[in-house]
C-alpha positions in Angstrom: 95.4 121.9 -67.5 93.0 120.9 -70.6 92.7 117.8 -71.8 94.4 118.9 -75.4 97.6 119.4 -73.3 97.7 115.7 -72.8 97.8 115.5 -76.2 101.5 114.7 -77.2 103.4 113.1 -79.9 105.4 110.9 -77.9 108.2 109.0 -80.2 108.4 105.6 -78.3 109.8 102.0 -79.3 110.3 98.5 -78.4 113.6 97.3 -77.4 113.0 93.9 -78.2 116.7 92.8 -79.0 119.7 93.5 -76.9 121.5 94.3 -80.2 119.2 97.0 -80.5 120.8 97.9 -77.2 124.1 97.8 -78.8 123.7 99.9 -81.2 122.7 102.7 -79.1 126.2 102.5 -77.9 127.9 102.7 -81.4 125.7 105.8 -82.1 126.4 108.1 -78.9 130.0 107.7 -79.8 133.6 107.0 -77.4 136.0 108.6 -75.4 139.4 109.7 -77.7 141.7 107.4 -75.9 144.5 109.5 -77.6 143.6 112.0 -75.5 145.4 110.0 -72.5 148.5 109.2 -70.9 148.6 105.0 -71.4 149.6 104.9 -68.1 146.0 106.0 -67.3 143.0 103.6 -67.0 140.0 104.1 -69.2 136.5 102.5 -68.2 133.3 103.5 -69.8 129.8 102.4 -68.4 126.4 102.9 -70.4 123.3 101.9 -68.5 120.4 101.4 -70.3 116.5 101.6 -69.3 114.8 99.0 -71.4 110.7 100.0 -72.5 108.6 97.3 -74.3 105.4 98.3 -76.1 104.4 94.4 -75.4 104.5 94.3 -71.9 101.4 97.0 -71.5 99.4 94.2 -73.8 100.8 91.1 -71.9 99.8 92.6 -68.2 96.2 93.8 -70.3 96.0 89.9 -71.2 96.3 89.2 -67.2 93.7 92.0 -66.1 90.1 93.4 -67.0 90.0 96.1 -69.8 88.6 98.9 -67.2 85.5 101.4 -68.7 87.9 104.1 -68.7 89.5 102.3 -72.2 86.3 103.1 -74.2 84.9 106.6 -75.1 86.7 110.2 -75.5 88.8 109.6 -72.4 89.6 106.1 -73.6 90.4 106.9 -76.8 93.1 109.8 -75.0 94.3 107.2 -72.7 95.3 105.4 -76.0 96.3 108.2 -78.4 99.8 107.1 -78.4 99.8 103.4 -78.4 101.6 102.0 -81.5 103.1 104.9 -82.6 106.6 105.0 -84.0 108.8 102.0 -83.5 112.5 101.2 -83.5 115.4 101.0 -80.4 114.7 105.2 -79.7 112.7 105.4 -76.3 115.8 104.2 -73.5 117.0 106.0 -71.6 121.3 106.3 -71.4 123.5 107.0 -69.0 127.5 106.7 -69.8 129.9 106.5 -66.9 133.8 107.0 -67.6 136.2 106.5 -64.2 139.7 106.9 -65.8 140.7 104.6 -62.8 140.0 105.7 -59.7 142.0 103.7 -57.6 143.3 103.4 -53.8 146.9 103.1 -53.7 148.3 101.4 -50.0 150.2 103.6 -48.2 153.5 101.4 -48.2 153.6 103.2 -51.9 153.5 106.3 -50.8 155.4 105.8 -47.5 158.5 103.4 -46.6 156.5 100.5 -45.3 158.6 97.4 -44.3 156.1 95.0 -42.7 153.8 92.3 -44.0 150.7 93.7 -42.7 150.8 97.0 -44.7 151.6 94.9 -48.2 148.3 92.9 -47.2 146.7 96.5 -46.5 147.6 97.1 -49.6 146.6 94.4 -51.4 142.9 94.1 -49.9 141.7 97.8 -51.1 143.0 96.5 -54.7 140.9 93.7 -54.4 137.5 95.8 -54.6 136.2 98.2 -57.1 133.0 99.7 -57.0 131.2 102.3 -59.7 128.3 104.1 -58.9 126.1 104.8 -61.7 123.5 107.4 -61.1 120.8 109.1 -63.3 120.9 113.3 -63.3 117.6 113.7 -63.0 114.3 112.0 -63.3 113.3 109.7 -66.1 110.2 110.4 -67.4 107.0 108.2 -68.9 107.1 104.8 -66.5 103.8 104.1 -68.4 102.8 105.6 -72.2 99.8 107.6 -71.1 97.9 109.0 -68.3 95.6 107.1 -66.5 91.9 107.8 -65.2 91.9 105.0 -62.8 94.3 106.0 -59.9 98.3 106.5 -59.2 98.6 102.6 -59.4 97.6 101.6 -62.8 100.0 99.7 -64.3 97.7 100.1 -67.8 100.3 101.2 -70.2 103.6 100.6 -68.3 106.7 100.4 -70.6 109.7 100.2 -68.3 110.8 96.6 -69.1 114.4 95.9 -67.1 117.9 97.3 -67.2 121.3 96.4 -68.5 124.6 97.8 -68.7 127.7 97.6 -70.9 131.3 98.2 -70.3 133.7 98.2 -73.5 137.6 99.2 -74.0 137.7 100.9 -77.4 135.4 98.3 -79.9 135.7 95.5 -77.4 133.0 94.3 -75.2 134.8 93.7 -71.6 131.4 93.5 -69.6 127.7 93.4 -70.7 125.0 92.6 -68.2 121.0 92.5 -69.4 118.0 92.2 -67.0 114.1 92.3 -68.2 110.9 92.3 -66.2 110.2 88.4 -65.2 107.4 87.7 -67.3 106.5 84.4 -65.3 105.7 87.2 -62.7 103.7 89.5 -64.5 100.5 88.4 -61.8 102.6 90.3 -59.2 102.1 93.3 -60.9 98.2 92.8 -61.0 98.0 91.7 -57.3 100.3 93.4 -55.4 101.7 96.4 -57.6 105.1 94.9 -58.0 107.7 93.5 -60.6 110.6 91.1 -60.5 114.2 91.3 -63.0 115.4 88.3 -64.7 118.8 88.1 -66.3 119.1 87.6 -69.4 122.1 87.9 -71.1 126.2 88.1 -69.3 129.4 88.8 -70.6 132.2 88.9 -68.1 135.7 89.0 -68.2 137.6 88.9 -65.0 141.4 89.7 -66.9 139.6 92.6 -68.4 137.8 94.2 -65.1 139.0 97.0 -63.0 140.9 94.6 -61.1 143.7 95.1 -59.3 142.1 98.0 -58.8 145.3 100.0 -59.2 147.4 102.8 -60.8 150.1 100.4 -61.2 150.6 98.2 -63.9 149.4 95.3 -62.6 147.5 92.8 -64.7 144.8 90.4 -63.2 146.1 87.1 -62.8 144.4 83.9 -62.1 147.7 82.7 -59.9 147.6 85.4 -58.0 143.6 86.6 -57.2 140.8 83.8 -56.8 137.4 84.2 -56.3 136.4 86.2 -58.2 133.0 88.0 -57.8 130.9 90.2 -59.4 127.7 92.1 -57.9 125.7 94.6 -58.8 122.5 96.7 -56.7 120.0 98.5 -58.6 117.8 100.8 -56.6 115.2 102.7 -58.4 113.1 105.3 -56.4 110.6 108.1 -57.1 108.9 111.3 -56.3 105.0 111.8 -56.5 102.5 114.4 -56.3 99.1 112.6 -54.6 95.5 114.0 -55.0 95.8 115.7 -51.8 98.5 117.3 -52.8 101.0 116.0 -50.4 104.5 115.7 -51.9 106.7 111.8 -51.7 110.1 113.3 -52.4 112.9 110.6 -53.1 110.9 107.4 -52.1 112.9 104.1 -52.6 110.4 101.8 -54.2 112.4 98.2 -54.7 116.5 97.2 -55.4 117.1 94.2 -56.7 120.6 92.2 -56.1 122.9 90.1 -58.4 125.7 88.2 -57.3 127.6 86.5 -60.0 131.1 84.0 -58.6 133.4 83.5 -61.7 135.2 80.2 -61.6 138.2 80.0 -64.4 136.6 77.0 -65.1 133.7 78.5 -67.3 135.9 81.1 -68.9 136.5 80.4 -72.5 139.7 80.3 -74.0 139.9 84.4 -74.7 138.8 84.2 -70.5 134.8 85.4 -70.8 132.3 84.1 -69.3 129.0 84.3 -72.0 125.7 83.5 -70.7 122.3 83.5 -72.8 118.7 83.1 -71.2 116.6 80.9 -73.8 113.0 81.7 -73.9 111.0 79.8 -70.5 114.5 78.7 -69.2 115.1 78.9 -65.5 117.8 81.8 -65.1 121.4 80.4 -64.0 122.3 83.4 -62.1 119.4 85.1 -60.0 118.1 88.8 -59.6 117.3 88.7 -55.7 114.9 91.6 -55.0 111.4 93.5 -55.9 110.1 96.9 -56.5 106.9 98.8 -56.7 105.4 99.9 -59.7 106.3 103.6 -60.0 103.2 105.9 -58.6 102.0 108.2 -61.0 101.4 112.1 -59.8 97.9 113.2 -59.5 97.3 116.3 -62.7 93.6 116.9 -62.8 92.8 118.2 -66.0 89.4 120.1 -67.4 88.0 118.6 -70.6 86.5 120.3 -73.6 83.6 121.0 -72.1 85.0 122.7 -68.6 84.7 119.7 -66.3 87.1 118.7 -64.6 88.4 115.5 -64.2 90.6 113.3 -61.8 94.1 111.9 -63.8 97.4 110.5 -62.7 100.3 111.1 -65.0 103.0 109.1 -66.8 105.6 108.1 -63.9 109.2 109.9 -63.2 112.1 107.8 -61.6 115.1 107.9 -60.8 117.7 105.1 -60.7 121.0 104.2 -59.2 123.5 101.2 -60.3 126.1 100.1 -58.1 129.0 97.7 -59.4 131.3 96.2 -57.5 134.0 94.0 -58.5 136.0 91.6 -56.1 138.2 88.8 -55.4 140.6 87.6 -52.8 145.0 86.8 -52.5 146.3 83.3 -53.4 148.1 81.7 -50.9 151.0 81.5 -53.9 151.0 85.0 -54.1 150.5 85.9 -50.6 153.8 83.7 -50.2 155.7 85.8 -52.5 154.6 88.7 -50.4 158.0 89.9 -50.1 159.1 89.8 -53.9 156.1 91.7 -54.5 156.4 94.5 -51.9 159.8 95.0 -53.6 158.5 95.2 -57.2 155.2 97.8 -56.3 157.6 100.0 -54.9 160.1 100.5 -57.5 157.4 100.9 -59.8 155.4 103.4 -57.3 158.6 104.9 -57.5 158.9 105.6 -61.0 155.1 106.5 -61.2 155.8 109.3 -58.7 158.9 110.7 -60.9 156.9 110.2 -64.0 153.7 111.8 -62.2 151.7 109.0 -63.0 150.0 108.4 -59.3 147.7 111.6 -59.7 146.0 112.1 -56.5 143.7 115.2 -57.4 140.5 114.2 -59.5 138.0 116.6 -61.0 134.4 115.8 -61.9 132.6 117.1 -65.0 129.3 116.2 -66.2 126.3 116.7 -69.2 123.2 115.9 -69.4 121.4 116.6 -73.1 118.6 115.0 -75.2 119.8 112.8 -78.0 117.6 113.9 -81.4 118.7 110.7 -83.1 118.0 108.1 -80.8 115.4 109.7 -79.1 116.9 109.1 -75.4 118.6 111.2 -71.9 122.0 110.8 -72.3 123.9 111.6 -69.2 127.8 111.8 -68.9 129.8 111.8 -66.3 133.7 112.0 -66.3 135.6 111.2 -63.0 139.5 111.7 -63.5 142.7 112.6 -62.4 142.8 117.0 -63.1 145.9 117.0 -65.1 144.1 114.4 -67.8 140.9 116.4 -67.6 142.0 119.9 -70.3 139.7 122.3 -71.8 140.2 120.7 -75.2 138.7 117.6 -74.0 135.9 118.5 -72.3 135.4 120.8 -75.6 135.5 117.3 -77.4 133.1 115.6 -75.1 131.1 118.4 -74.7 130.6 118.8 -71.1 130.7 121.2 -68.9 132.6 121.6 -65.3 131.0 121.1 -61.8 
């Protein structure tokens, strides 16, 4: 490979704002909720993959400028920094579960006892999405490096974050950037910690009960509510002896977030906002490596060749879970309730509302305008999913 094929206009930006993030949203566009039975539940999920043209300069400011920064192979190294800015370079994945749910079996069977309504009851009380990129994400760092798979020189991954909305409402927004009180780890020991920044949660508008029924979260009923999410990014990497690291795991982190009604305001959301050098509220437990770059050797314009390591690819994976526990009020009324969940699993069944065959479909394209992936998934019952509306979405079956 010559050293002109390193050359590449590369249209990157600087999230800066998480209403930059926002906006993102508004311009890959929603579901057509018309397209549904009410009776079904919608949930959409965009992850986002945060990049930061400031944090190459801020770990630059904590480590040498290295001889390979001056000259022709410096001035290559370079040819893309401060190019074109604006909220374009994230990458997007969008998640829709039209509510996958586990449904007890004294719904579906003529259970009598206690101990199959608290069956029941427990698998409602958890919910978990799992969020996974297609394929790898490409440019960890802005450029190639001349100084080894490990450079950090140039890195522009700069934290996650993740939104959940019902039509133009925000239900759940979660944002996480690279500590910069940290940014030594990543000089000493290759490695970079998440801080939280911002939170909006709303446990009366989560996925719990986690449900086909039409059963609203309540307050008298559930306690303890709890929120957590695991974020594992991993990689795959050519070295110079061309030995291949396929699928390596290279850090999670962890975030466990306990909602007390006490904090909730009066619409019942929880907003949290990070100020500048303020100790985080709710922590990001967890590291990860810096991602290693593949070895490319490349001749230059004059035939030699020389040794280079190239941008980064990664893959990540985003785990929700959502959970809580019974009141002892409710689990008192056990019996009132056994009685009401199956008249209405009864008239779910005759309406043909408890679907229990799901269909996957999925899409994975490049978005022109906002210069990012965007990857789709939709995860429903088969009767919702039609032709016309994976037309509409534009996807395409599994």
């Amino acid at each position: 490979m010559r050293i002109t094929d390193l050359k590449q206009n590369r249209l990157w930006t600087s999230t800066k704002a998480t209403l930059f993030s926002l906006f993102v949203v508004m311009l890959l566009g929603t579901t057509d909720a018309s397209a549904q039975d009410s009776s079904d539940k919608i949930t959409v999920y965009k992850t986002f993959v945060y990049t930061s043209d400031q944090l190459a300069n801020d770990i630059s400011k904590l480590n040498d400028e290295r001889d390979s920064s001056r000259g022709y192979l410096g001035d290559l190294f370079n040819a893309t920094t401060g190019s074109m800015k604006g909220i374009a370079s994230g990458y997007v994945t969008s998640f829709i579960d039209l509510g996958v749910s586990a449904i007890g079996s004294l719904l579906t069977r003529n259970a009598r006892h206690k101990k199959e309504w608290e069956e029941a009851v427990k698998k409602e009380n958890v919910y978990q999405t799992v969020i996974n990129s297609v394929s790898e994400m490409s440019d960890f760092y802005d450029a190639p490096s001349f100084d080894g798979a490990m450079d950090p020189k140039g890195m522009r991954f700069d934290g996650i974050g993740c939104l959940r909305s019902e039509g133009n409402d925000t239900t759940f927004y979660i944002s996480c950037h690279i500590d910069r009180s940290k940014l030594y780890r990543i000089i000493n020991h290759s490695k970079f910690e998440l801080v939280l920044d911002t939170l909006i949660l709303s446990p009366t508008h989560s996925n719990l009960p986690n449900t086909q029924l039409s059963i609203p979260f309540s307050f008298e009923e559930r306690k303890n509510f709890t929120l957590s999410m695991d974020i594992t990014i991993s990689s795959s990497w050519m070295n110079e002896i061309v030995q291949l690291q396929k699928n390596q795991e290279l850090g999670t982190f962890h975030i466990n977030i306990p909602v007390d009604p006490d904090v909730l305001d009066a619409k019942g959301y929880l907003h949290y906002v990070r100020h500048q050098d303020e100790a985080p509220k709710y922590r990001v437990l967890g590291e990860c490596f810096i991602v290693p770059r593949s070895y490319m050797g490349f001749r230059d314009e004059r035939d030699n060749f020389k040794d280079c390591w190239g941008t980064g690819e990664y893959k990540l994976s985003v785990a929700i879970t959502e959970s809580c526990e019974v009141t002892d009020q409710y689990r008192a009324n056990w019996k009132n309730d056994y009685k009401h969940r199956k008249e209405m699993a009864r008239k779910g069944k005759e309406l043909g509302l408890l679907e229990q065959s799901w269909q996957v479909v999925s899409k994975q394209n490049w978005n022109e305008i906002t210069q990012s992936w965007v990857i789709t998934t939709l995860k429903a019952p088969a009767k919702i999913i039609s032709n016309d509306l994976i037309d509409r979405m534009g996807l395409d079956t599994k």
